[in-house]
N, C-alpha and C positions, 0 to 999 in steps of 0.2 A: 682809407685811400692813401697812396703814395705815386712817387714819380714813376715805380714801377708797373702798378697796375692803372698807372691811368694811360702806359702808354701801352698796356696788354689791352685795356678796353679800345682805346683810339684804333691803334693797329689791327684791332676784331672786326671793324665796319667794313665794310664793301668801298673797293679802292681810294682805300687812302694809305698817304705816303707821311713820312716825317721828312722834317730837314731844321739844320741849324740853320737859322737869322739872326744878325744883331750881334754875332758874336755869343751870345751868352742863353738863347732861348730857342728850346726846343717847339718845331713848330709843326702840328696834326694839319696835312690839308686833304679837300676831296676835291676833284678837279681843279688841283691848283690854287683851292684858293682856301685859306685858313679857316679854320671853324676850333680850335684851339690852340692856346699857345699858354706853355710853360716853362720859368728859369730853370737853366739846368742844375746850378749852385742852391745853393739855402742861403739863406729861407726861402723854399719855392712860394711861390703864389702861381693861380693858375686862372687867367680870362678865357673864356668862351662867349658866345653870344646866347639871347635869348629872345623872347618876344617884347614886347611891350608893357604889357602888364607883367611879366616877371621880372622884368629891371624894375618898377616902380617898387613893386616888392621886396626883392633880393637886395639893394642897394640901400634897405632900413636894417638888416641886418649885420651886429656889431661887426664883424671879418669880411665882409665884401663890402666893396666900393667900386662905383663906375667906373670900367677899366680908363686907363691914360690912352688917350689920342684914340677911341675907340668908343666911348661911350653914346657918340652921338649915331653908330648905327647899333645902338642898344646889348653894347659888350659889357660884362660884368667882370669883377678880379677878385677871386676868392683869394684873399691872403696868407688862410692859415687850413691844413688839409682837413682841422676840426670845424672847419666852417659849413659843412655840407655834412650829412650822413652817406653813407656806399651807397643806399639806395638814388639819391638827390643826384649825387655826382654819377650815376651811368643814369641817369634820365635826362640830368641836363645837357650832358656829355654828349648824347645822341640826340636831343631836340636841338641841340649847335648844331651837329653833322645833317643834321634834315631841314632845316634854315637854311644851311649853304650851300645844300645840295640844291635845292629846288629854285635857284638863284640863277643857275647855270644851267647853259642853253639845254635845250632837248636832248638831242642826239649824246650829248657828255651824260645826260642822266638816263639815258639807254646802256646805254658803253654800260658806266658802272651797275645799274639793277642787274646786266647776261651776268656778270661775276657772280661765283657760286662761290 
């Protein structure tokens, strides 16, 4: 994985947009509201969220750590792109984007499911 194909994976999902925040961090949202966020500089690292039992998990392995100012709704920050296999990173990558999709009111999670 890289900054490229994680924002060809991001950008593959059913309405979602990017935008720069913070100056310096590329941010994946779906209805507005973030379900990834990566620096645009190197050393990238890249936080997504996840459930419950996969932060308890994910956050014993050496390269992620509970994201910063985020981890208490169960965000994780993979630091290093070898932290994750391709496989891991478009599972987790889409189980962020279906956490935060399912967050947001009905009618926004209507909207985005008509996108073909």
């Amino acid at each position: 994985m890289n900054i490229e194909a994680l924002r060809e994976l991001c950008l593959g999902l059913p309405g979602v947009t990017e935008d720069i925040k913070w100056g310096a961090d590329l941010c994946f949202l779906v209805g507005e509201k973030m379900f990834c966020v990566t620096s645009i500089d190197p050393p990238h690292s890249v936080s997504f969220k996840v459930t419950d039992e996969e932060f308890d998990e994910m956050v014993t392995r050496p390269t992620i750590v509970p994201a910063p100012y985020m981890a208490r709704n169960k965000w994780v920050n993979v630091q290093e792109w070898s932290g994750l296999t391709d496989v891991e990173w478009e599972t987790y990558v889409k189980l962020s984007y279906s956490l935060v999709k399912a967050k947001l009111p009905k009618k926004i999670q209507k909207e985005i499911d008509a996108i073909v």
